[in-house]
NUDREN-113953 format. One record per residue (C-alpha): residue in one letter; y, x, z. Coordinates in steps of 0.001 Angstrom, whole numbers, plus 500000, padded with zeros to 6 digits. Last residue first. Layout:
N
DOTI  type       y       x       z
DOTI     A       Y       X       Z
...
//
This chain:
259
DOTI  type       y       x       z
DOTI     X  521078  524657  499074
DOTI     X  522581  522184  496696
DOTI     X  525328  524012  494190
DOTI     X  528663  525612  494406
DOTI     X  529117  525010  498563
DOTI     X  527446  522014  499586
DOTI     X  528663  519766  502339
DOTI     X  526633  517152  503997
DOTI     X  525323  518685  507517
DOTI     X  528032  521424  507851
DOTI     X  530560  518365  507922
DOTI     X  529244  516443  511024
DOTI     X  527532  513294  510348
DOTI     X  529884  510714  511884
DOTI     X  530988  508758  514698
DOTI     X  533866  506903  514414
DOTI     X  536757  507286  516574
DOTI     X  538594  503875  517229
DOTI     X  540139  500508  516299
DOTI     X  540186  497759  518829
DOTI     X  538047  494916  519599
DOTI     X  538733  491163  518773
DOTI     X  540190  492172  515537
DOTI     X  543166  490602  513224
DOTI     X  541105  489162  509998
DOTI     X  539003  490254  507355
DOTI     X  535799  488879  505680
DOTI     X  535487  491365  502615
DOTI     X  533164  490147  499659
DOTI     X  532161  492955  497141
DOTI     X  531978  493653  493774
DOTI     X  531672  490532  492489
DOTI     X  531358  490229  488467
DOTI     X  533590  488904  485947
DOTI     X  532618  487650  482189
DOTI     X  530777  485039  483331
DOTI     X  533573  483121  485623
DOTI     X  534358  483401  489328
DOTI     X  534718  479776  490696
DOTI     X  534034  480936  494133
DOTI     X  531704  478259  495079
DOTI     X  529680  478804  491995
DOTI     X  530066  482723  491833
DOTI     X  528745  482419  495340
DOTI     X  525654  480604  494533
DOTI     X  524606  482504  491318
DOTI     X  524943  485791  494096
DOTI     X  522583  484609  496324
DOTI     X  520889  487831  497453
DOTI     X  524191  489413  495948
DOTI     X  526340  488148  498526
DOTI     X  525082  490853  500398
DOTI     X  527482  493332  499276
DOTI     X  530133  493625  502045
DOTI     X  532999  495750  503032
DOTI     X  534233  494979  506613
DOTI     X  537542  494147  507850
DOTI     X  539456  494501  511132
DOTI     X  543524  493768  510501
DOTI     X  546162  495994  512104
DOTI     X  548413  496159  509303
DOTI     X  546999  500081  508535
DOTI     X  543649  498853  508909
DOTI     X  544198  495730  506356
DOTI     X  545697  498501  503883
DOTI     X  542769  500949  504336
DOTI     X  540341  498188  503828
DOTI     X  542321  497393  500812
DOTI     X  542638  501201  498814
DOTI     X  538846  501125  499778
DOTI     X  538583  498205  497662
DOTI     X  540494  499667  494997
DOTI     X  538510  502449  494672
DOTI     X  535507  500156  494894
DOTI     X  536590  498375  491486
DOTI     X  536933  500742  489209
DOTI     X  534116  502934  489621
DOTI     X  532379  499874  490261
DOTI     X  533075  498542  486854
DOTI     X  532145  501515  484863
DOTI     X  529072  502090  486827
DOTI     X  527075  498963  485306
DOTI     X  526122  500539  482067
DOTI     X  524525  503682  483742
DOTI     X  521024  503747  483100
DOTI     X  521783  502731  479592
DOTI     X  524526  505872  479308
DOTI     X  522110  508884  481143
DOTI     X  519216  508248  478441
DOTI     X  521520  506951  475569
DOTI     X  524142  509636  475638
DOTI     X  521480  512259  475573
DOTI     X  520144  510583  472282
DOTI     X  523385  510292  470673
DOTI     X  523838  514276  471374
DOTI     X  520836  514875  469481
DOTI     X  521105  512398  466996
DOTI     X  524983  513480  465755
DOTI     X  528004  512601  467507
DOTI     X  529857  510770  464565
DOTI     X  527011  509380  462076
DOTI     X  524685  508748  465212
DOTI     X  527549  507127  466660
DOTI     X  527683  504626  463715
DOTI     X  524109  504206  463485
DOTI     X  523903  502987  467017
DOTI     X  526885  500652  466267
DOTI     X  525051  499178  463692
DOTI     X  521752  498569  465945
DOTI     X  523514  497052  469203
DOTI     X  522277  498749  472401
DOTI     X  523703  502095  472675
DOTI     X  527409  500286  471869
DOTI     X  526081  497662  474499
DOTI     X  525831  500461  477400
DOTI     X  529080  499275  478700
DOTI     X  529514  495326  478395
DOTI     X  533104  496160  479826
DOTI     X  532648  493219  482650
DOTI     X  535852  492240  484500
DOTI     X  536554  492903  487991
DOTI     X  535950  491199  491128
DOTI     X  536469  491498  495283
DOTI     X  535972  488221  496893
DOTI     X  538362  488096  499734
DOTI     X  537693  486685  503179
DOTI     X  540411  485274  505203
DOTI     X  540535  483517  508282
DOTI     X  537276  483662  509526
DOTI     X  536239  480615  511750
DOTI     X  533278  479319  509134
DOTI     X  531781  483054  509877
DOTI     X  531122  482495  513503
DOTI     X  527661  482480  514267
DOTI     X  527104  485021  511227
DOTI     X  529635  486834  512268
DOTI     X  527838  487164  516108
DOTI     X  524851  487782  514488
DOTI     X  526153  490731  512498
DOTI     X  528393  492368  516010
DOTI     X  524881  491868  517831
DOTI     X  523221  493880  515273
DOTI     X  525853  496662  515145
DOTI     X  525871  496271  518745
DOTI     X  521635  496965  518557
DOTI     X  523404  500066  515995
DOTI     X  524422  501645  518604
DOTI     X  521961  501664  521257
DOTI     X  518912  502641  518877
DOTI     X  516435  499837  517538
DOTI     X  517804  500461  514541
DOTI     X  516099  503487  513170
DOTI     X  514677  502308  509835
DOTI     X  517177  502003  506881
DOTI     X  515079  499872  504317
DOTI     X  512675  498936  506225
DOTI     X  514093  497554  509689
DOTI     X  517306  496538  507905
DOTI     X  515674  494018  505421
DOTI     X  514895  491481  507454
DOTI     X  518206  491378  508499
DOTI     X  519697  491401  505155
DOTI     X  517890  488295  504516
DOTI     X  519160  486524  507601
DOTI     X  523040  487529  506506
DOTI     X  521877  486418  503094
DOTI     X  521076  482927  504949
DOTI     X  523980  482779  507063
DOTI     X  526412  483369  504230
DOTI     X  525460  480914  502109
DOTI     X  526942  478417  504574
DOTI     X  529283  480207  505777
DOTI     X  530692  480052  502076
DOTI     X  530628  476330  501935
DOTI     X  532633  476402  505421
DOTI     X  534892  478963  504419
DOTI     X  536019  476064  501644
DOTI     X  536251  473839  503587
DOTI     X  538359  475612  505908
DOTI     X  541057  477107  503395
DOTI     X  541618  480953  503350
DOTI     X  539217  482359  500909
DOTI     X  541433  485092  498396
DOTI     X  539834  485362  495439
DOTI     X  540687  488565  493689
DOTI     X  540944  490429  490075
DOTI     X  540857  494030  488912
DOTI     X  540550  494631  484870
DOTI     X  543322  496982  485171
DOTI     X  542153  499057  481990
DOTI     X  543288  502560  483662
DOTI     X  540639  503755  481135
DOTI     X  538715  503410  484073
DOTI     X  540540  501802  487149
DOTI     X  542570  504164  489472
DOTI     X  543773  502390  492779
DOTI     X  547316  500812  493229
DOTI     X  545664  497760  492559
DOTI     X  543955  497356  496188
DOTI     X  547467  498304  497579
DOTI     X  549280  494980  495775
DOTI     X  545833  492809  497210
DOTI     X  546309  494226  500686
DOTI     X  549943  493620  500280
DOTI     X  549536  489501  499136
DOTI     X  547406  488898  502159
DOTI     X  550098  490423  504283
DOTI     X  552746  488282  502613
DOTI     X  550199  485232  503115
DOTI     X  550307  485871  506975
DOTI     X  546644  486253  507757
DOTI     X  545601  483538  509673
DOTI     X  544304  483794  513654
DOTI     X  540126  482889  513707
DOTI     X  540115  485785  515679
DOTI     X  537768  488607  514348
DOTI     X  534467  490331  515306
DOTI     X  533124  492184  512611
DOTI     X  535096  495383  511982
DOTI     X  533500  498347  510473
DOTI     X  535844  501057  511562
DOTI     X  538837  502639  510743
DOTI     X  539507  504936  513408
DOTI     X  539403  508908  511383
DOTI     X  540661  507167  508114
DOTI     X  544255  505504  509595
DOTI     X  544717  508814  511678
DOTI     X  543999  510971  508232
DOTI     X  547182  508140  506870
DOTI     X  549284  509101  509808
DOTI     X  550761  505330  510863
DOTI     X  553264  504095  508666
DOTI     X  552116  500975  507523
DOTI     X  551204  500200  511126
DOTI     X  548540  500792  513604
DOTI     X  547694  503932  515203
DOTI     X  544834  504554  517191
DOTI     X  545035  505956  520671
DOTI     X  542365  508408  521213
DOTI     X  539889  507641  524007
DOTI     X  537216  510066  523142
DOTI     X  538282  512495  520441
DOTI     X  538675  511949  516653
DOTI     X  536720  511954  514237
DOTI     X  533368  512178  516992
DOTI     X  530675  514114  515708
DOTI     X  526812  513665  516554
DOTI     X  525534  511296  513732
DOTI     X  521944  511582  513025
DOTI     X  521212  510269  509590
DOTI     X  519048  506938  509849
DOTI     X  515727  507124  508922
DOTI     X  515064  507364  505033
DOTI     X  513700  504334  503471
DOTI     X  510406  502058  504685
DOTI     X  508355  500192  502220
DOTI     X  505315  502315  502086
DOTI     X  503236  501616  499290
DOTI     X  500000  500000  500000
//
């Protein structure tokens, strides 16, 4: 039977900041400040986000790079109750999917730390209809890959790059037709959380909407030719920003090739 469980968890032993330290919050807090304390938020008050807020997370998310700096960003911001409500809905279940999930895909949970990571998921899930805002991060579908795919255009590049090179192309291009978009669009979403962090809001990047992803393109309205990225439930925190605790740097870094 082939063994279903991932990598265990990386030990993290480094602090980004020490014990105790104050986090800044404001649009002018130390930007490496902003980075070192922005953690995974899940708890939130059901408080709204003041539409001008909502509006500069969304003006900061499109500050970020896109590909051929084609812009193709777009956003649904979920304030109203009824609507929340048919997205709680969905969300429970992929929230109960995910968990599932966690004991075989990343084992190692059983630690401390990530039983409050647990607790902090449950406690969304229990309270997801209350979140003020959650935005549906989308961008617009390139149809990369489809030059490789379509017959006369295949004979065109052959003509221009030659077979060789055409063939390279098509082993490392199929494989990667959907990374144009998400190199677009998670800049951008990082721009966001950093935003929301800097105004004091806790947010989380999410991806499980893709367990039931025909259903939230239906209650989202997001058409064909757009996918979801991400869906970010953000709102002001019930706990407070702080050091995360990370991998230290000797672990991960690789100086001019993987040793």
């Amino acid at each position: 039977m082939a063994n279903r469980r991932g990598p265990e968890r990386a030990e993290a032993t480094e602090l980004s900041r020490p014990a105790g330290f104050e986090a800044p919050v404001g649009a002018d807090a130390p930007i490496m400040d902003v980075l070192a304390t922005m953690r995974a938020m899940r708890r939130l008050k059901p408080d709204p986000v003041p539409v001008p807020i909502i509006e500069d997370l969304v003006r900061a998310a499109t500050w970020a790079p896109s590909g051929s700096d084609a812009q193709h960003h777009a956003f649904v911001a979920v304030t109203d109750r009824d609507q929340m409500a048919r997205l709680a809905e969905l969300w429970v279940d992929v929230v109960d999917v995910y968990r599932s999930l966690m004991g075989t895909v990343v084992p190692g949970v059983d630690d401390e730390r990530h039983a409050r990571m647990a607790d902090a998921l449950e406690y969304q899930a229990e309270h997801f209809a209350d979140t003020p805002l959650v935005i549906a991060a989308c961008y617009q579908r390139s149809g990369a890959g489809s030059a490789l795919r379509s017959p006369r255009a295949g004979v065109e590049l052959a003509r221009d790059l030659g077979a060789r090179r055409l063939a390279r192309l098509a082993r490392g291009g199929l494989a990667a037709s959907s990374l144009p978009e998400a190199s677009s669009i998670y800049p951008a979403v990082q721009n966001l959380l950093l935003a929301a962090r800097a105004h004091g809001l806790g947010a989380t990047l999410t991806i499980w909407h893709l367990f039931r992803e025909a259903d939230f393109r239906r209650v989202l309205g997001v058409p064909r030719d757009h996918g979801i990225y991400a869906l970010i439930p953000i709102g002001y925190p019930l706990g407070r920003f702080g050091p995360v605790r990370r991998r230290p740097v000797d672990d991960v870094l690789h100086w001019d090739r993987w040793s």
